[in-house]
C-alpha positions as CSV (number, residue, x, y, z in Angstrom):
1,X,20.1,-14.4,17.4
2,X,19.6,-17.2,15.3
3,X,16.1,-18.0,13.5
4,X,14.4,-21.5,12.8
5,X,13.8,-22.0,9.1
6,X,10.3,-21.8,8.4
7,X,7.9,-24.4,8.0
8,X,7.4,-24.8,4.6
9,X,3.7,-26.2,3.2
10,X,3.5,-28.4,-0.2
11,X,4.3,-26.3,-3.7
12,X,0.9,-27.2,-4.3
13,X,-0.5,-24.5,-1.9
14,X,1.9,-22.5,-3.4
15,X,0.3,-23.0,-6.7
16,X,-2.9,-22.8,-5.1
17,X,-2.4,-19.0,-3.9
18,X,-1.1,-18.2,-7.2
19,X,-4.4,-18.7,-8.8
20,X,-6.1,-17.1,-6.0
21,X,-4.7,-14.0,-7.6
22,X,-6.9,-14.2,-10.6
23,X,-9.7,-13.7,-8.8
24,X,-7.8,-10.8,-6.0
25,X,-9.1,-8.0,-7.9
26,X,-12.6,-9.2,-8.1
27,X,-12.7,-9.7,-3.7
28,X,-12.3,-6.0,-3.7
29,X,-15.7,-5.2,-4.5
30,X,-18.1,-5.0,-2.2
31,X,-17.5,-1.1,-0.7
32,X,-20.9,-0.1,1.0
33,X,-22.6,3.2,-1.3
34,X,-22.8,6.4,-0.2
35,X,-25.7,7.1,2.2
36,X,-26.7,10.9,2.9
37,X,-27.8,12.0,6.7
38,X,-31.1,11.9,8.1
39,X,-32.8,15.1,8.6
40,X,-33.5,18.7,6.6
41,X,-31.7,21.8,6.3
42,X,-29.3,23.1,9.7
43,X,-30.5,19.7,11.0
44,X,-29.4,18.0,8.8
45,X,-25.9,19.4,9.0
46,X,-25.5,19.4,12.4
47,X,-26.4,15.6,12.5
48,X,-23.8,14.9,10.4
49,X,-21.9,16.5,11.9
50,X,-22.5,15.3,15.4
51,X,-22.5,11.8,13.6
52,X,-19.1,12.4,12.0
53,X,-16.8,13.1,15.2
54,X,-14.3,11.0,16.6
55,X,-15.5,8.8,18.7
56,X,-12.8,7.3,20.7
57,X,-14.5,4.7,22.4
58,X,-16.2,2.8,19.5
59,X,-12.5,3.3,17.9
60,X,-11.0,1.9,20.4
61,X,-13.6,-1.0,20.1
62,X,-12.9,-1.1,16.4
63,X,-8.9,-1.9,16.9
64,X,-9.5,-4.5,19.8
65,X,-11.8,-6.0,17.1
66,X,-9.3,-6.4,14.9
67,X,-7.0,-7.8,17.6
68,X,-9.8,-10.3,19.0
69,X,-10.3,-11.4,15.1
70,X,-6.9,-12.8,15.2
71,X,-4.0,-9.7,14.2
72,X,-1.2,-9.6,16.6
73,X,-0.9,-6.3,16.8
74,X,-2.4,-3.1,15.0
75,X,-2.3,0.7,16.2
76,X,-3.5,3.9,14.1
77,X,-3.8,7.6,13.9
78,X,-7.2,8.9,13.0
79,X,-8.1,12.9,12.7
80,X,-11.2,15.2,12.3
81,X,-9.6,18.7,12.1
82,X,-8.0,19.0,14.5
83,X,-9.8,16.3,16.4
84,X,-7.0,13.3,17.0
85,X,-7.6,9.8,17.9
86,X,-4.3,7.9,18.3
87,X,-4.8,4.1,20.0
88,X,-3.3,0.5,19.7
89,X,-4.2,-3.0,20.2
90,X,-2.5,-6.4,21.0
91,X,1.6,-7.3,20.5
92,X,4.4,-6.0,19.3
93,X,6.6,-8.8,20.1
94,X,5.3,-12.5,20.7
95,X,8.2,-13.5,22.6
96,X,7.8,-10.8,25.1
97,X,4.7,-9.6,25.1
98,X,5.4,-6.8,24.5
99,X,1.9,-4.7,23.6
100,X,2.2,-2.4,20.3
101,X,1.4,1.7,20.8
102,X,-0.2,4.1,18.7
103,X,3.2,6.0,17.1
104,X,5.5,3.0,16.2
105,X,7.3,3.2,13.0
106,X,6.8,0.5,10.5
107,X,7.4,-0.3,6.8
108,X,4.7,1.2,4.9
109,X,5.6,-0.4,1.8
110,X,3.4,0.8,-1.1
111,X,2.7,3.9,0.5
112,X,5.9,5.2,-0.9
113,X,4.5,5.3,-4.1
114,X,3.0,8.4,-3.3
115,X,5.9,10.1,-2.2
116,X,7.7,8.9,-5.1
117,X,4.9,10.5,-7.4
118,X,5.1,13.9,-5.4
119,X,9.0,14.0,-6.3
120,X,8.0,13.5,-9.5
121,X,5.5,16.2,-10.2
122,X,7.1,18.2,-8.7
123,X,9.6,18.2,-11.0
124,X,7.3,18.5,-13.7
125,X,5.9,21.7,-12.4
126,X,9.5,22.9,-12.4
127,X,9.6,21.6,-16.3
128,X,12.5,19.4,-16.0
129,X,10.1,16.4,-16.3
130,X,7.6,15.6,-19.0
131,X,4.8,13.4,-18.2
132,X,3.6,12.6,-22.1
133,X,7.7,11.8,-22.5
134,X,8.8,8.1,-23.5
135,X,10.7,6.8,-20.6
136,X,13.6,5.8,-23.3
137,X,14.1,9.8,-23.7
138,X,15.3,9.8,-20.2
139,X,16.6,6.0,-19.3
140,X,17.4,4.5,-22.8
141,X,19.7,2.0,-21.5
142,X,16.8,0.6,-18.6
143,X,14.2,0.7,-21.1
144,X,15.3,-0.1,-24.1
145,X,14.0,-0.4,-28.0
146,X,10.3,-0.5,-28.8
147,X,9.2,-0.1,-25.6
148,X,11.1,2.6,-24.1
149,X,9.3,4.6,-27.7
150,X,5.9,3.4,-26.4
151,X,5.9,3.7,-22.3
152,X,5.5,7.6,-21.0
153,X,6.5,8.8,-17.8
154,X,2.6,8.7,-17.1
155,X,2.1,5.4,-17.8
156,X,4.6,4.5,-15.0
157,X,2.8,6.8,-12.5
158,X,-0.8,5.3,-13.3
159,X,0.0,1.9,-14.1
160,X,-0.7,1.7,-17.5
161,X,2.2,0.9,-19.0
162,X,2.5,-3.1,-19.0
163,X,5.5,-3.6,-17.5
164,X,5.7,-7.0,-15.5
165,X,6.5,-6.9,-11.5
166,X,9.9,-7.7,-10.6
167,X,9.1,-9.5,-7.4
168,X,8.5,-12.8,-8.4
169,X,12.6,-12.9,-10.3
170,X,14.0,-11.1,-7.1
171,X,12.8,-13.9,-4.9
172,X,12.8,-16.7,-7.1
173,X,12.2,-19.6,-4.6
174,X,8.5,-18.3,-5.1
175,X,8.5,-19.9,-8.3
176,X,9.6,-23.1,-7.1
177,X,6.5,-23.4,-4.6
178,X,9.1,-22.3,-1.4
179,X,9.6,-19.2,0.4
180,X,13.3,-19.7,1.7
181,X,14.2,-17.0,-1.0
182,X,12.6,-14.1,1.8
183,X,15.1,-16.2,4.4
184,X,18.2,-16.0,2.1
185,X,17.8,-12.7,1.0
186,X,17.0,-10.8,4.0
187,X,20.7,-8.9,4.8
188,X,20.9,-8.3,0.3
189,X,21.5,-5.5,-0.9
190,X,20.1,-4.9,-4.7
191,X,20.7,-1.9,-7.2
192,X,17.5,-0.6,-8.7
193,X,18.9,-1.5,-12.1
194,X,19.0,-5.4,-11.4
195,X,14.6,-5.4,-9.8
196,X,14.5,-3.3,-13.3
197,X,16.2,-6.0,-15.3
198,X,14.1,-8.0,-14.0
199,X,10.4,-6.6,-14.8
200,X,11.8,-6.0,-18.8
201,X,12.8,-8.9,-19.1
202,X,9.5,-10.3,-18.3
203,X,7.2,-10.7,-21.6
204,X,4.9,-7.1,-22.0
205,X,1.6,-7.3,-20.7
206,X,-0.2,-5.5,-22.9
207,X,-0.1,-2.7,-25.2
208,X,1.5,0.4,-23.6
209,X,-1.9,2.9,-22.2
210,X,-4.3,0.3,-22.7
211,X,-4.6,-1.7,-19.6
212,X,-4.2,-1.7,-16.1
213,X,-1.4,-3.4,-14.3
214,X,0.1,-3.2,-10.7
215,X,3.9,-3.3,-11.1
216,X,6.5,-2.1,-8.9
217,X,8.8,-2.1,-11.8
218,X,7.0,1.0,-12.7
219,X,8.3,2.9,-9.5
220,X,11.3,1.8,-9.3
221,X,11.8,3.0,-13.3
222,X,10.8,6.5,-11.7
223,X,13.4,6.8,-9.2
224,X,15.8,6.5,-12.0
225,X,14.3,8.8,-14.2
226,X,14.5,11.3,-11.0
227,X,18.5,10.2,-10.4
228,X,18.7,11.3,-14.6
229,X,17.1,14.4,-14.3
230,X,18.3,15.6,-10.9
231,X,21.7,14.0,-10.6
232,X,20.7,13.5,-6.9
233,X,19.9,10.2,-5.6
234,X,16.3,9.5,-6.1
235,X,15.6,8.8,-2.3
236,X,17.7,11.5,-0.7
237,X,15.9,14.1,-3.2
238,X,12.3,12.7,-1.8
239,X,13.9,13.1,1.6
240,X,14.6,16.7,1.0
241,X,11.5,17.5,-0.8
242,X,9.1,15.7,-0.1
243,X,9.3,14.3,3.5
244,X,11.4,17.2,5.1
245,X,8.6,19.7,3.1
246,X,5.9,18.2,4.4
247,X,7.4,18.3,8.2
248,X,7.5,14.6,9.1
249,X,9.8,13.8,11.6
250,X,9.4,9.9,11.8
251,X,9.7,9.0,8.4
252,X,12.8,7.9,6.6
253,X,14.3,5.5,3.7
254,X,16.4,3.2,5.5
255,X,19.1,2.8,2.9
256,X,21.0,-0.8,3.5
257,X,20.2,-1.0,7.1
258,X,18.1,-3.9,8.0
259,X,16.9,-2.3,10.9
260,X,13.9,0.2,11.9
261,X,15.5,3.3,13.8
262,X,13.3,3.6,17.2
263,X,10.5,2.1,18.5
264,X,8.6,-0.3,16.1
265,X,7.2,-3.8,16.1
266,X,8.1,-6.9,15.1
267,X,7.1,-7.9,11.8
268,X,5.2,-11.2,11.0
269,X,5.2,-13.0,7.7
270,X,2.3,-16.1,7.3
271,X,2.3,-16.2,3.7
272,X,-1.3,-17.6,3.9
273,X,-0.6,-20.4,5.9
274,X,3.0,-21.9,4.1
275,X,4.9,-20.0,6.8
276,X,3.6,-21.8,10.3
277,X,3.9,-19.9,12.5
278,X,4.7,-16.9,10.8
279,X,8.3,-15.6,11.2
280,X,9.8,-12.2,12.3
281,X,10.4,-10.3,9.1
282,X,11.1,-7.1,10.8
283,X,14.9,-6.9,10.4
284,X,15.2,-6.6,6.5
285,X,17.6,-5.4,3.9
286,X,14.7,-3.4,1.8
287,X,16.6,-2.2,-0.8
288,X,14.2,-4.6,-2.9
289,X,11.5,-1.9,-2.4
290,X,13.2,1.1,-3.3
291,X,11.0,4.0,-4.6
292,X,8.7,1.6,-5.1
293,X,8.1,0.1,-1.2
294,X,11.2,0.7,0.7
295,X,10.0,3.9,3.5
296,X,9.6,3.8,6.9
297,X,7.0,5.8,8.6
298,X,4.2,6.4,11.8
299,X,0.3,6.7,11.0
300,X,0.6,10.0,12.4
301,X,3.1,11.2,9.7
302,X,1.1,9.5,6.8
303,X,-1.9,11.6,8.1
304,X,0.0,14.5,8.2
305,X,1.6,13.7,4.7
306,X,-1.5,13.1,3.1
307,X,-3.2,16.4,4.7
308,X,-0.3,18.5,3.4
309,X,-0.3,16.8,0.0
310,X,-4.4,16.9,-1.0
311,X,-4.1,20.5,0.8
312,X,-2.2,21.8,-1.8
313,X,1.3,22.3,-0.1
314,X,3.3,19.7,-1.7
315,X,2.0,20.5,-5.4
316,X,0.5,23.6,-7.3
317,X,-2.6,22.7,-8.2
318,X,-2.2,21.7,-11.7
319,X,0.0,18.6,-10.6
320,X,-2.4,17.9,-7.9
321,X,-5.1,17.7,-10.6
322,X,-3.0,15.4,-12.5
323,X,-2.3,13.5,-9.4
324,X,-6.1,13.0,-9.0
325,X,-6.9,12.0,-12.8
326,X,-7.6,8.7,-12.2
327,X,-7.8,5.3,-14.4
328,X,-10.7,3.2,-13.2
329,X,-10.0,-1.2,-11.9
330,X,-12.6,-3.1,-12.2
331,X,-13.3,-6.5,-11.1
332,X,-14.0,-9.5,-13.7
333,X,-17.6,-8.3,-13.8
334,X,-16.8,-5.1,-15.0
335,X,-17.2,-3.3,-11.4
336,X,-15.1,-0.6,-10.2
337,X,-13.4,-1.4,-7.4
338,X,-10.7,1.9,-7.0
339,X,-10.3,4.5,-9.6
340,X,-5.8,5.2,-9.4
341,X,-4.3,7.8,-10.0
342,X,-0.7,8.8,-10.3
343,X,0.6,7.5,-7.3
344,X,-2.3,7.7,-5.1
345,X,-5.9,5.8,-5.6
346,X,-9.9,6.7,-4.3
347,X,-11.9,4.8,-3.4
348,X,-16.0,4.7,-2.4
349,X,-16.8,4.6,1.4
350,X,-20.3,5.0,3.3
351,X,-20.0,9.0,3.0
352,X,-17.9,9.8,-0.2
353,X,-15.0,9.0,-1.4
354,X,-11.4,8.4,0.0
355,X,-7.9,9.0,-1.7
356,X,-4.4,7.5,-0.4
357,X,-2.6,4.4,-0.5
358,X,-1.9,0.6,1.1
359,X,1.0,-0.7,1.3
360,X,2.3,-4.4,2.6
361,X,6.0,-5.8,2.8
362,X,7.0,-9.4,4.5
363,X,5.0,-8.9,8.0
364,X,4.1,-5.7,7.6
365,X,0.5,-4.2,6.5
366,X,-0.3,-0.3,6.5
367,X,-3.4,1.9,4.7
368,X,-3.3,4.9,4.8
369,X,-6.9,7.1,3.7
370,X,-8.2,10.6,4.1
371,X,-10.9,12.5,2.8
372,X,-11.0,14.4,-0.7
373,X,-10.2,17.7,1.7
374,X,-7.6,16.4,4.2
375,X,-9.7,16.7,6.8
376,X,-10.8,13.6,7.9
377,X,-8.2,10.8,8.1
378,X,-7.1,7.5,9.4
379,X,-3.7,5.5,9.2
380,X,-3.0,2.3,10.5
381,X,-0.4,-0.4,10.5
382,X,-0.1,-3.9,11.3
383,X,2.4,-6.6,11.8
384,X,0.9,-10.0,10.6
385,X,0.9,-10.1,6.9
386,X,-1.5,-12.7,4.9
387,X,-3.5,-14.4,7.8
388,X,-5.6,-15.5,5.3
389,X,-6.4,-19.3,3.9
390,X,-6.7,-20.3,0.3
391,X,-10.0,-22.1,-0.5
392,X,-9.7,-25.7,-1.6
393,X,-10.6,-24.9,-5.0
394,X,-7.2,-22.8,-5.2
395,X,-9.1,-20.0,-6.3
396,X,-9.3,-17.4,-4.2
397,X,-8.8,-16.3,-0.6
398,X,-11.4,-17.1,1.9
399,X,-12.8,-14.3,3.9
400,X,-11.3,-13.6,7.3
401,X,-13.0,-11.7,10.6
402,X,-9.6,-9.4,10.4
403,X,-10.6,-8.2,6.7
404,X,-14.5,-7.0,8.0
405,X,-12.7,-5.2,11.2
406,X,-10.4,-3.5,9.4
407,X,-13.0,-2.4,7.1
408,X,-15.7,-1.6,9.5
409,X,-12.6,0.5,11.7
410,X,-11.8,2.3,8.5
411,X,-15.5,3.8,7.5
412,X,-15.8,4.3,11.8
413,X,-12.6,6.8,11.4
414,X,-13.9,8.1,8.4
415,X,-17.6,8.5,8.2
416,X,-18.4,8.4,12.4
417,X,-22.0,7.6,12.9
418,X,-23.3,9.7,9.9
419,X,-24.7,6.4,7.8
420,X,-25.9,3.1,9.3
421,X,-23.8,0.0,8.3
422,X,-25.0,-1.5,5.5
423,X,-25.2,-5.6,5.3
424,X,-21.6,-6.5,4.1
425,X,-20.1,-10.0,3.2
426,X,-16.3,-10.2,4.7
427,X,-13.8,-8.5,2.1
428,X,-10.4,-9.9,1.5
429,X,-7.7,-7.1,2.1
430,X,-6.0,-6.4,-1.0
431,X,-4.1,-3.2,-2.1
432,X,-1.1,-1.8,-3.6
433,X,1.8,-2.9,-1.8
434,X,5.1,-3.9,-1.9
435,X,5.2,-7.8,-1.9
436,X,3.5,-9.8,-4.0
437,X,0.2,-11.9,-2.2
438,X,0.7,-14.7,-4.4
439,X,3.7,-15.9,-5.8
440,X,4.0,-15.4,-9.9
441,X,1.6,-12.6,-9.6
442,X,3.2,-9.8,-8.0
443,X,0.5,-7.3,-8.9
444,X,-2.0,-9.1,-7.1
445,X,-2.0,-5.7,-7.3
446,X,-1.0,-4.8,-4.1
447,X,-4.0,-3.1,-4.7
448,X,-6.3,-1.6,-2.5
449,X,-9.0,-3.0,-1.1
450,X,-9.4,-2.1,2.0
451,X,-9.1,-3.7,4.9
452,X,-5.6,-3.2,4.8
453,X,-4.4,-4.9,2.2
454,X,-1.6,-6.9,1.2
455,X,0.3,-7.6,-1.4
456,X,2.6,-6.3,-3.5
């Protein structure tokens, strides 16, 4: 089936979403504080509670919200124990109207990471990797000199270590202010060394542990560190131990193969406006994620991940502290907006705190959240990627109805009714992803903000 080339806007918008970037970090603010339940005593608790069940109705109401405010299609897993709630809203595929369901897989992009960091600790608790370690002990000849002295293995996992993003070198038409590089490239295939090549080559960032800085280049580094170690192939040896350990059954790296295995979604890509109307991205070579963004999953087997991992059967406890010892983003006015940790990031919701992950890849949009016990959960994916609109001043995004919906879905699975909604300006999805929400600035950081969030 042949495709249209895609409507490509002025390099000035281009240029225009590359500043918005600046300012990405900053739109993540704006998480509501924690509110206690009314009421004393047994009362109390059984309010709660009573407020905290799932409520399938209102989340129901919550994903045809986020339909009606203008994503194509969107479908999640949420759980309370072993309460479920598993529902869908809107298209899978616009040229057949095709409606989306609640257990399609899609590319979960940044949500790797965490899988990638299990792999890793757990070879730390077996001793055959040290965290404090330079990464030149292990992989002299990827990073090099200096720097490979300077950069530990935890550093990597965190984000700390300075090391530019590869993204905006492995589709270099991003640079130029066009996005026919995600058109030319879609059947490559790329060795880990060459997105490597590309991050190091890149001036440093900053001093090695003294900043924070969302880099895929990081992840990818760890797979080959676990290919040195192991002499097994960094995503077969997740496979094994992590994914098959943890009992998922639809989740997989898909290798060369452009295509999702089973049912799934088409895949969207607007690119904030330069891509009109946004293109099928959903058959992809994604070797360009790797360890870093390349998995495929369901939201019921990144529940049931995330369960198993904060549970305590992935990791000894130790390792899971580790995981959990976080470095704290703030926003240009010195707000916290995520705390991250190795591999896997909290954040603040109406009642407590959340840990997990984001992820977005061309079209494709996933979050993934639970609460600090496993218990309570929600995992969602979507398949229009960067609905949003620059402002005219090119300096950040402006707010879009999708980004409040996902939000207000996202405290509904995990809080229920236990705290009234607190008055809330429209948040900009952000998060820690795969692709890169503005060219030039792959770290947008694929951060976390969520409403699902884009970018890297």
């Amino acid at each position: 089936m042949s495709h249209p080339r895609p409507v490509v806007r002025p390099a000035r918008r281009l240029r225009r979403a590359a500043s918005a970037t600046a300012v990405a970090v900053a739109l993540l603010a704006g998480l509501a504080p924690v509110a206690s339940a009314a009421g004393t005593g047994g009362q109390a608790a059984e309010a709660a509670a009573a407020g905290r069940r799932l409520d399938r109705a209102e989340l129901q109401a919550g994903l045809d919200a986020i339909r009606d405010a203008g994503v194509y299609g969107i479908f999640s897993a949420a759980r309370d124990g072993h309460r479920r709630f598993d529902g869908a809203a809107g298209t899978a595929d616009l040229s057949t109207g095709r409606p989306v369901r609640a257990d399609l897989r899609h590319r979960v992009g940044s949500v790797t990471k965490t899988f990638t960091a299990v792999a890793v600790l757990q070879q730390n608790a077996k001793g055959r990797m040290d965290l404090d370690r330079p990464v030149g002990d292990y992989v002299p000849d990827l990073l090099p000199g200096e720097r490979g002295r300077k950069v530990t293995v935890r550093m990597l996992l965190n984000h700390t270590s300075g090391i530019e993003d590869y993204i905006a070198d492995a589709f270099p038409s991003l640079q130029k202010g066009t996005t026919s590089s995600l058109d030319d490239h879609r059947y490559r295939t790329i060795r880990p060394a060459e997105l490597i090549g590309y991050g190091v080559a890149r001036p440093q960032r900053f001093e090695p542990g003294t900043d924070w800085y969302y880099s895929n280049t990081n992840y990818v580094l760890l797979g080959e560190i676990l290919r040195k170690v192991t002499g097994q192939d960094p995503e077969r040896l997740i496979a094994k131990d992590v994914i098959r350990r943890a009992g998922l059954r639809d989740t997989y790296f898909p290798g060369t193969d452009p295509h999702i295995r089973g049912a799934h979604a088409r895949m969207y890509e607007s690119f904030y406006g330069i891509i009109d109307p946004p293109r099928d991205y959903s058959v992809y070579n994604m070797t360009w994620g790797g360890t870093a963004g390349a998995l495929v999953s369901t939201p019921q087997d990144l529940n049931t991940f995330y369960r198993a991992l904060l549970t305590g059967d992935l990791l000894p406890r130790r390792q899971l502290d580790q995981m959990r010892t976080t470095y704290e983003v703030k926003s240009e006015k010195g707000e916290v907006v995520l705390r991250y940790g190795l591999g896997i990031y909290s954040l603040d919701t109406p009642c407590g705190p959340a840990w997990g992950h984001d992820g977005g890849v061309w079209g494709a949009g996933t979050m993934a959240l639970s609460s600090p016990d496993g218990t309570r959960q929600v995992a969602l994916g979507y398949n229009l990627m960067k609905y949003q609109r620059i402002n005219e001043a090119g300096t950040a995004l402006n707010p879009h109805p999708a980004d409040a919906a996902m939000t207000d879905y996202r405290d509904q699975a995990l809080c229920g009714r236990t705290v009234p909604k607190p008055p809330r300006a429209p948040q900009v999805p952000q998060h820690g992803s795969v692709e890169p929400p503005a060219p030039l600035s792959p770290a947008l950081p694929a951060l976390p903000a969520l409403p699902p969030l884009p970018a890297r």
